[in-house]
C-alpha positions in Angstrom: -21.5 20.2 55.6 -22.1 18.3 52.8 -23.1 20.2 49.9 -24.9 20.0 46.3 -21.2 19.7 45.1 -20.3 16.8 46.5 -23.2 14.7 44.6 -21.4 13.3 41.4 -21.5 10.1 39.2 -24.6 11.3 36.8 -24.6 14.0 34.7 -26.8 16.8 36.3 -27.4 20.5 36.5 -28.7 23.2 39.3 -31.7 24.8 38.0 -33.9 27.5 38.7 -36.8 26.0 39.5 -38.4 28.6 37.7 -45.5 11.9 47.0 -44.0 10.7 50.5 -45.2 7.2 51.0 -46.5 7.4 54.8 -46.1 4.2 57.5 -43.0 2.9 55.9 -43.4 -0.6 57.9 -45.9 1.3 60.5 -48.8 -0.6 58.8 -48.0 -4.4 60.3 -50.2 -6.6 57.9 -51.4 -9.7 59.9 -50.9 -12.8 57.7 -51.2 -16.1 59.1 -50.2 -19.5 56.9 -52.8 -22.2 56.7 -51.6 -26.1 57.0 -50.9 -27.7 53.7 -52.7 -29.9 51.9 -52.6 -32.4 48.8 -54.0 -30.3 46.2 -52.2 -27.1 47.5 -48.6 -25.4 48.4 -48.5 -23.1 51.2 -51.4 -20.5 51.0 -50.9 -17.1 52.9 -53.9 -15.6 54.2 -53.6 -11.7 54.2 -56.2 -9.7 56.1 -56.3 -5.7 54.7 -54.6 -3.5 56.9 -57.7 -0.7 56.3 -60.3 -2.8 58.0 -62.4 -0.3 59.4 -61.6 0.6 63.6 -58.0 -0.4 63.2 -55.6 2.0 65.2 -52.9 2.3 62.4 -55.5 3.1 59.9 -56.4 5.9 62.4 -53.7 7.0 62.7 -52.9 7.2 59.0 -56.9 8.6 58.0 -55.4 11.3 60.8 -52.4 12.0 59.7 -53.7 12.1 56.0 -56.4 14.8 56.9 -54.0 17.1 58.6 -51.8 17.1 55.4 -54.7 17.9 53.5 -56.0 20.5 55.8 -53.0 21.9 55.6 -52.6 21.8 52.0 -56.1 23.3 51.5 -56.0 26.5 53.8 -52.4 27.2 52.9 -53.5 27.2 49.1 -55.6 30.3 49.6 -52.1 32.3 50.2 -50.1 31.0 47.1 -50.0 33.3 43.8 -49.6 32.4 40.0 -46.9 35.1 39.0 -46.7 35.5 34.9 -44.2 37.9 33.5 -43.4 38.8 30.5 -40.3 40.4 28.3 -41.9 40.8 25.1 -40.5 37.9 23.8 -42.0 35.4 25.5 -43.9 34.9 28.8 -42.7 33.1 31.8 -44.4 31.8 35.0 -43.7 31.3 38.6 -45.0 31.3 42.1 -45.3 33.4 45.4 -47.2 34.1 48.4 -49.1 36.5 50.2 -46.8 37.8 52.7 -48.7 41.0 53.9 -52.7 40.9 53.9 -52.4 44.8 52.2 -51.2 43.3 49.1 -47.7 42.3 49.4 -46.2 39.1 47.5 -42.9 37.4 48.1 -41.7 35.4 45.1 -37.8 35.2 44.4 -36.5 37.7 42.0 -35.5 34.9 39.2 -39.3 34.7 38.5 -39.5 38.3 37.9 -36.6 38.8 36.0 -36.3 42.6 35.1 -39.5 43.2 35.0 -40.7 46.3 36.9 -44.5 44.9 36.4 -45.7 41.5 36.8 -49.3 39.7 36.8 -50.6 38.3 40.2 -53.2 35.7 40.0 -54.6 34.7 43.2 -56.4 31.9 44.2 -59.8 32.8 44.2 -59.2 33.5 41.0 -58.7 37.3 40.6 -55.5 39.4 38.4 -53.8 42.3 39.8 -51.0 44.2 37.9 -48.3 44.4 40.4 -45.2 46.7 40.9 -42.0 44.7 41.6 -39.4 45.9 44.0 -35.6 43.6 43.5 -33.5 42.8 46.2 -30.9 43.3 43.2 -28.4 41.3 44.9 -26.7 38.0 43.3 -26.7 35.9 46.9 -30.4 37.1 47.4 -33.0 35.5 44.9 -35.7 37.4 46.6 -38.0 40.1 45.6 -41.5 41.4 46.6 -44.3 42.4 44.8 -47.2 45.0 45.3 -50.7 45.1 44.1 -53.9 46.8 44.7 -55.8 44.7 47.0 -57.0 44.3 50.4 -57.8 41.5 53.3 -55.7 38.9 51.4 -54.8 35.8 53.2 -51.5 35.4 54.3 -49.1 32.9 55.3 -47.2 32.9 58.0 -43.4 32.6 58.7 -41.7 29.7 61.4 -38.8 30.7 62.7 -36.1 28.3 60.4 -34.1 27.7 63.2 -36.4 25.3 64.4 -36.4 23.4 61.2 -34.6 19.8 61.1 -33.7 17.5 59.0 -36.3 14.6 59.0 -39.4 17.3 59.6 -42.3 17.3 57.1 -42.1 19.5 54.1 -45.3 20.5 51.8 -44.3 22.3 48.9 -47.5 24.6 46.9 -47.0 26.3 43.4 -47.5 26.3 39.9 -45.0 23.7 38.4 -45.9 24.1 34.3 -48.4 26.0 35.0 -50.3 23.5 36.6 -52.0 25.9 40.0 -52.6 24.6 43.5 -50.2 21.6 43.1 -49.0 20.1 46.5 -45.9 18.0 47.3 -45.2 16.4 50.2 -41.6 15.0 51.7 -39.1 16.0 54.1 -36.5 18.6 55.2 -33.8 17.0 53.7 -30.6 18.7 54.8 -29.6 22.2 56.0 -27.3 25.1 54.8 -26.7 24.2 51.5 -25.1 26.0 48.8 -24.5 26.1 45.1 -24.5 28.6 42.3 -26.3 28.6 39.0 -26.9 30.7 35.4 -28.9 34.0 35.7 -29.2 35.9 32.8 -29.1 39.2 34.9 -26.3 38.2 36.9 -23.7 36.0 35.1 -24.3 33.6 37.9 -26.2 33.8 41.7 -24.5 32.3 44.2 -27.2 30.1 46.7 -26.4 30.1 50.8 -28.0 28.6 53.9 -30.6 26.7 51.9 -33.2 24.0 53.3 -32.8 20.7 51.0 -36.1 19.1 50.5 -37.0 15.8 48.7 -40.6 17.3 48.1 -40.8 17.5 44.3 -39.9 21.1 43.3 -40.7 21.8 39.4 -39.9 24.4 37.0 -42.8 26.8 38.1 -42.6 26.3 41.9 -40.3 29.0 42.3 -41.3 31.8 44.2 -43.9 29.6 46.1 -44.0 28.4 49.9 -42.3 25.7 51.7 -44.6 24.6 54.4 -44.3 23.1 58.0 -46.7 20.5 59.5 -48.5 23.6 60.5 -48.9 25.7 57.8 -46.2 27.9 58.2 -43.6 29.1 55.4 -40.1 27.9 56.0 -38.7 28.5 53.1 -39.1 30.2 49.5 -38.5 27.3 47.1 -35.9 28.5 44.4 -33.7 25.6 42.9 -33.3 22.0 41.8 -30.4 19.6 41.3 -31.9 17.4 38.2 -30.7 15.4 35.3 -31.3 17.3 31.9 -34.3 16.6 30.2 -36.0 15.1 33.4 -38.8 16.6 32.6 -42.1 14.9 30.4 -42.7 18.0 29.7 -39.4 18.3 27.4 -38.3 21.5 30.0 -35.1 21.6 31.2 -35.2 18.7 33.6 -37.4 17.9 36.9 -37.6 16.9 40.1 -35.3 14.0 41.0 -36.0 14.6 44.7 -33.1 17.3 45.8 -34.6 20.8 45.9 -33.4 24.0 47.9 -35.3 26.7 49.4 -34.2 29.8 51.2 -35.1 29.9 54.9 -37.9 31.8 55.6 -35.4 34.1 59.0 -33.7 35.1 55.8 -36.9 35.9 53.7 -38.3 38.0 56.7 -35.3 40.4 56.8 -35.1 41.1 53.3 -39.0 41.4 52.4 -39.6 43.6 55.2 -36.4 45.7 54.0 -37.9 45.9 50.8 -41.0 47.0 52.0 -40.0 49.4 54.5 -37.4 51.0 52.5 -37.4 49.9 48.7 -34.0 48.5 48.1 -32.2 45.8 49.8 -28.6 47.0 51.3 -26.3 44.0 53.1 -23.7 45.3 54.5 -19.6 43.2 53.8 -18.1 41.6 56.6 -15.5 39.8 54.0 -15.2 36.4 55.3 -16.8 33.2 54.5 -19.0 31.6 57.2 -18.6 27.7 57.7 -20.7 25.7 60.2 -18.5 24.2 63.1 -17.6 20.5 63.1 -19.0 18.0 65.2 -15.7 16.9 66.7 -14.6 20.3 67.0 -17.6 21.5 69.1 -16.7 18.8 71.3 -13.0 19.8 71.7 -13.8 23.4 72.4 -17.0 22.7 74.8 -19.3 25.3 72.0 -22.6 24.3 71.4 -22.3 25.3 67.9 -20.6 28.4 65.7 -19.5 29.5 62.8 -15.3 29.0 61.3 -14.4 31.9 59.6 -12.4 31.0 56.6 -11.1 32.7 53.3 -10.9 36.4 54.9 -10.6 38.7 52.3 -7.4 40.8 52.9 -7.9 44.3 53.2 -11.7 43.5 54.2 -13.8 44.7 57.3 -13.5 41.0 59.4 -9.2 41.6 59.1 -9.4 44.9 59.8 -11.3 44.3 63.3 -8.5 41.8 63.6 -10.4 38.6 63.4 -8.2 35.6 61.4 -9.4 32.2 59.5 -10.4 29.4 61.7 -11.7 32.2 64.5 -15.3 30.7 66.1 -18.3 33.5 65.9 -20.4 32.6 68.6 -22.3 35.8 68.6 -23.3 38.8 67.0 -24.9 41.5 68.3 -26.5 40.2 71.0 -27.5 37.1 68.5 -26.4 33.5 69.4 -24.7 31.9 66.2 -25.0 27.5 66.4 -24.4 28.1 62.7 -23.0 29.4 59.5 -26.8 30.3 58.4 -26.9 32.4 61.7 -24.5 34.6 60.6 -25.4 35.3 57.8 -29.1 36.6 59.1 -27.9 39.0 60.9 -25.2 40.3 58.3 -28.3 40.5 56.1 -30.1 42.7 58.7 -27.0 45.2 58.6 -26.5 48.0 56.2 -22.9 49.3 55.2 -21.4 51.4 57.1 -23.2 49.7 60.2 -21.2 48.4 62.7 -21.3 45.1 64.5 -20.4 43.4 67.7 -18.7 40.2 67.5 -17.9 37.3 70.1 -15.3 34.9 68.9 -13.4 32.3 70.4 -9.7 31.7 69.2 -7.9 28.7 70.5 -8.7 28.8 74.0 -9.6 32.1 74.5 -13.2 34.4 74.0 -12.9 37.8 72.5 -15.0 40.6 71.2 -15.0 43.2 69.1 -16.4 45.7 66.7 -16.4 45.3 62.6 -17.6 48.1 60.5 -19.5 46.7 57.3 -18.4 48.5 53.9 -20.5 48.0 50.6 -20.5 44.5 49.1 -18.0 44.5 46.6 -19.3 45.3 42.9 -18.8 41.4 41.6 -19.2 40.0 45.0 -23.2 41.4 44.9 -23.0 41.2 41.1 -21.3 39.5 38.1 -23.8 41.0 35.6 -23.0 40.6 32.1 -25.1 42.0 28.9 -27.5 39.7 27.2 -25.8 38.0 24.1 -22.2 37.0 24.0 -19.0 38.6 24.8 -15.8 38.1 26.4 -16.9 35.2 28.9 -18.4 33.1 25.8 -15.7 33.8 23.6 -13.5 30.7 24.4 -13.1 27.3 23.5 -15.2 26.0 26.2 -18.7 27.6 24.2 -20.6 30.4 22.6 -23.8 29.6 24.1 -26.3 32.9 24.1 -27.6 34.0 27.0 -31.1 34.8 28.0 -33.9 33.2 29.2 -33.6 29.9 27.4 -30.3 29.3 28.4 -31.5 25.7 30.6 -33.7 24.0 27.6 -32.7 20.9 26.4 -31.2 21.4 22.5 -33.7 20.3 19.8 -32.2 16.7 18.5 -31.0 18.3 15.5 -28.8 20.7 17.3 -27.4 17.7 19.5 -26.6 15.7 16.8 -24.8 18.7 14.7 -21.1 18.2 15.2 -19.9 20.3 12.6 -17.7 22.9 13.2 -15.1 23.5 16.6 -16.8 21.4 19.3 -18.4 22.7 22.1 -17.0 21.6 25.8 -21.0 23.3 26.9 -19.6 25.9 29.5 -18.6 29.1 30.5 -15.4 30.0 31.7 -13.3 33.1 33.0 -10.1 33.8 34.4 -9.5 33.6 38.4 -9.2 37.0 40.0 -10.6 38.5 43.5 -14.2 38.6 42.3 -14.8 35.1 41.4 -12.9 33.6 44.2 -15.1 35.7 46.2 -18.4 34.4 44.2 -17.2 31.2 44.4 -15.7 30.6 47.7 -12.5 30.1 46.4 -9.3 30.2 48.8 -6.3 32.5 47.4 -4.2 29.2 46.8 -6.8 28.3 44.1 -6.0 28.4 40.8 -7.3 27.5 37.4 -9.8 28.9 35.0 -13.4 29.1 36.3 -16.8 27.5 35.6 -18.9 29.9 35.4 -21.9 27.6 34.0 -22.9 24.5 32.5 -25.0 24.2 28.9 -27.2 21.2 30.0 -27.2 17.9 28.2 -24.0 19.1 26.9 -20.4 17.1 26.9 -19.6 19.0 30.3 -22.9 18.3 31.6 -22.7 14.6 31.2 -19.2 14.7 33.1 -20.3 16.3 36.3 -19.0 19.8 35.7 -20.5 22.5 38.4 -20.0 25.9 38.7 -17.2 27.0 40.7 -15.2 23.9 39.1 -11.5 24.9 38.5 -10.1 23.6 34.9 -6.6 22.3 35.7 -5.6 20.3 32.7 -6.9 19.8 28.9 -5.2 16.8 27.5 -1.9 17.1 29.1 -1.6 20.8 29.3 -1.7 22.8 32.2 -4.5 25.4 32.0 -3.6 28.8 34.0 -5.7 31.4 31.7 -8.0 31.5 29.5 -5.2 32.0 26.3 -4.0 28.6 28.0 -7.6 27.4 27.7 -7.6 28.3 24.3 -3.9 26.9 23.0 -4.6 23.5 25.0 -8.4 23.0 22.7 -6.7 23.7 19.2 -6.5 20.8 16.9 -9.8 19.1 18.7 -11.9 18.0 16.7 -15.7 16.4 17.6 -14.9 12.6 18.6 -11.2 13.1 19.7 -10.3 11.1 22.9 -10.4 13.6 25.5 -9.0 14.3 29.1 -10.2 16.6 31.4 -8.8 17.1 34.9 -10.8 19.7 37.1 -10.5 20.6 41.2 -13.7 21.5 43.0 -13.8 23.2 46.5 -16.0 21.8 49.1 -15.8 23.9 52.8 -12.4 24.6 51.9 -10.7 21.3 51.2 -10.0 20.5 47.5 -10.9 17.2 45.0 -9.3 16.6 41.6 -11.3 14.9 38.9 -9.5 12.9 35.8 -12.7 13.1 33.0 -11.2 10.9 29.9 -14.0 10.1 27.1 -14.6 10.5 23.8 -15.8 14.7 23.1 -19.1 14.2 21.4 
């Protein structure tokens, strides 16, 4: 799998994300070339591909009205969400999920908010009563208000989704209501993490990549098939700071992620039914199958089980790293994303029946889920700074605001210690478990990334592991500390840094001026 991590060379962030050119040589032009003659060179004669009755203009005037019919009846099910903490108001998407009154929207758009304002299409404001999935892997919540008969959008089933398929994004990017992007599905189960001011960090799973544009705004709102079903929640973007005209922290650049809509049925209609979201730890880390190992074992697909946590429900049972789940409760697993749907669907204490193949041989048994580990489901931190922000690496302020751009006075202020622009913290059982970090790791932690700052601009991602700060080994945070005294704004400096992708390790050398 490649994932959001393995993009480098510019300087870019994951966000919160708070037009496909059709025919692509399917239009063939017919263009002749006329003799010469003394007064002229070579004249091409170009006759319009839309003359009327022509089969690819058809074809195109077809395939442009089912967009747009699609566009136009799924619009009637997308919300404006607006929230506000008394500071300042902030705006997102959703969609009408139950015709009672139900909204899904993800639960980064409603922030702690108990209440929110639902605008729907045709115009009309509800108050509405937020319930939170409360969970740093699941940015979903749902949202109740008083009303009746709404239209609703359906759900596909995402296992049907592919790579290549036609995506039609619908929100309220900046506010601006009932905008429509078109592209494609992208990619499947990627993962990432990025800033939350409730939770330290989220950590992102089995999401669709789409190049439809995905704005600040969008998120919350529906991810659309060809036939005007939801598969996915749009949620995040992978842009260059200060993308955006609109001087917000950076836009589309054509990589967004949404989260599949199997997984948005099983938590919405937990939230629903019982008012809290639950998963259930099974304490291993899900990795879709390689091609070429597939082949050797004669699967059709699974999930490798890697960085088992010790002591955890899957070692328990007695399953080990690199064991195949093929199926889980009754449930075929092709993939890591598989998995993880029905883990969602299980409450701790719950117990569930695997089938796993080891070397040569199938097995089953029985793991008993436990509660998700307190950092694992959440690395909350108080708004404003303390421990984490109290190193060299920054003292940026949490909050809301924590992804716009600096003013141009603030970039340009170099006085004082310099800022690296991230977040750090030591390497213990609770990030490696955020993180997906094996117990060889080691390092001090990215925990975020200040955009447009010096770290920014080098590549740095959560999850990164700090090796090395001008020649000195970094193994703490009082490491951190002794190897960044004495530099000062415009030093030469050298950064070396590891990053995890499925398991296998890449060190970075980062040697530039600090400014």
């Amino acid at each position: 799998m490649n994932s959001w991590k393995n993009i480098m060379g510019k300087p870019a962030v994951w966000i919160a994300a708070g037009v496909m050119i059709i025919g692509g040589g399917a239009v063939a032009n017919s263009i002749r070339q006329t003799s010469l003659s003394a007064d002229h060179g070579p004249v091409l004669r170009v006759q319009p591909a839309g003359i009327p009755g022509s089969a690819a203009t058809g074809t195109l005037h077809q395939v442009d009205q089912a967009l747009s019919e699609v566009a136009e009846a799924a619009a009637k099910g997308v919300v404006f969400v607006k929230t506000s903490d008394g500071q300042g108001t902030s705006e997102g998407s959703g969609f009408v999920y139950r015709s009672d009154g139900w909204i899904v929207t993800n639960d980064h758009v409603v922030g702690d908010n108990s209440e929110v304002t639902v605008i729907l299409h045709d115009g009309r404001e509800f108050k509405g009563k937020v319930t939170h999935a409360n969970d740093g892997q699941i940015d979903l919540a749902v949202v109740k208000i008083d009303a009746k008969d709404l239209t609703t959008l359906p759900l596909a089933n995402s296992y049907d989704v592919k790579p290549g398929q036609f995506a039609i994004a619908v929100g309220s990017p900046f506010g601006l209501n009932d905008s429509v992007t078109i592209g494609h599905i992208s990619g499947l189960d990627r993962g990432g993490g990025v800033r939350d001011p409730r939770f330290g960090s989220r950590r992102y799973v089995g999401m669709l990549q789409t190049d439809a544009a995905i704005n600040p705004g969008n998120s919350g709102g529906p991810l659309l098939n060809i036939d005007g079903q939801v598969v996915g929640v749009n949620t995040t973007i992978f842009t260059q700071p200060g993308a955006s005209m609109f001087g917000a922290p950076g836009g589309s650049i054509g990589i967004g992620f949404a989260i599949s809509s199997n997984v948005v049925q099983v938590v919405a209609d937990e939230l629903i039914s019982k008012g809290k979201f639950s998963r259930g730890f099974f304490g291993a880390n899900p990795m879709d199958i390689k091609p070429f190992k597939m082949k050797e074992l004669g699967l059709e697909g699974g999930a490798v089980l890697q960085d088992l946590s010790p002591g955890g429900p899957a070692e328990k049972a007695g399953l080990r790293n690199e064991d195949v789940i093929l199926q889980m409760d009754n449930h075929k697993v092709l993939n890591s994303l598989d998995m993880r749907t029905v883990l969602y669907g299980k409450a701790p204490g719950e117990s569930v029946n695997v089938k796993f193949r080891r070397g040569s041989d199938t097995k089953t048994l029985d793991v008993k889920l436990v509660e998700v580990p307190k950092m694992e489901a959440s690395s909350k931190q108080p708004r404003g700074r303390n421990q984490l922000f109290d190193n060299p690496f920054g003292n940026e302020d949490e909050g809301p605001n924590f992804f716009s751009p600096k003013s141009p006075d603030d970039k340009a202020d170099h006085s004082g210690a310099p800022r690296i622009g991230v977040s750090v913290q030591a390497l213990d059982d609770s990030m490696r478990k955020q993180f997906s970090l094996p117990s060889g790791a080691s390092g001090v932690v990215v925990v975020s990334v200040e955009p447009s700052s010096f770290a920014s601009r080098v590549g740095l991602h959560p999850g990164d592991l700090v090796q090395s700060v001008n020649g000195k080994s970094v193994t703490s945070i009082n490491a951190l500390r002794d190897a960044m005294k004495g530099v000062k704004w415009g030093d030469k400096f050298q950064l070396v840094y590891t990053r995890y992708t499925n398991g296998v390790s890449q060190s970075y050398t980062v040697e530039m001026p600090l400014d």
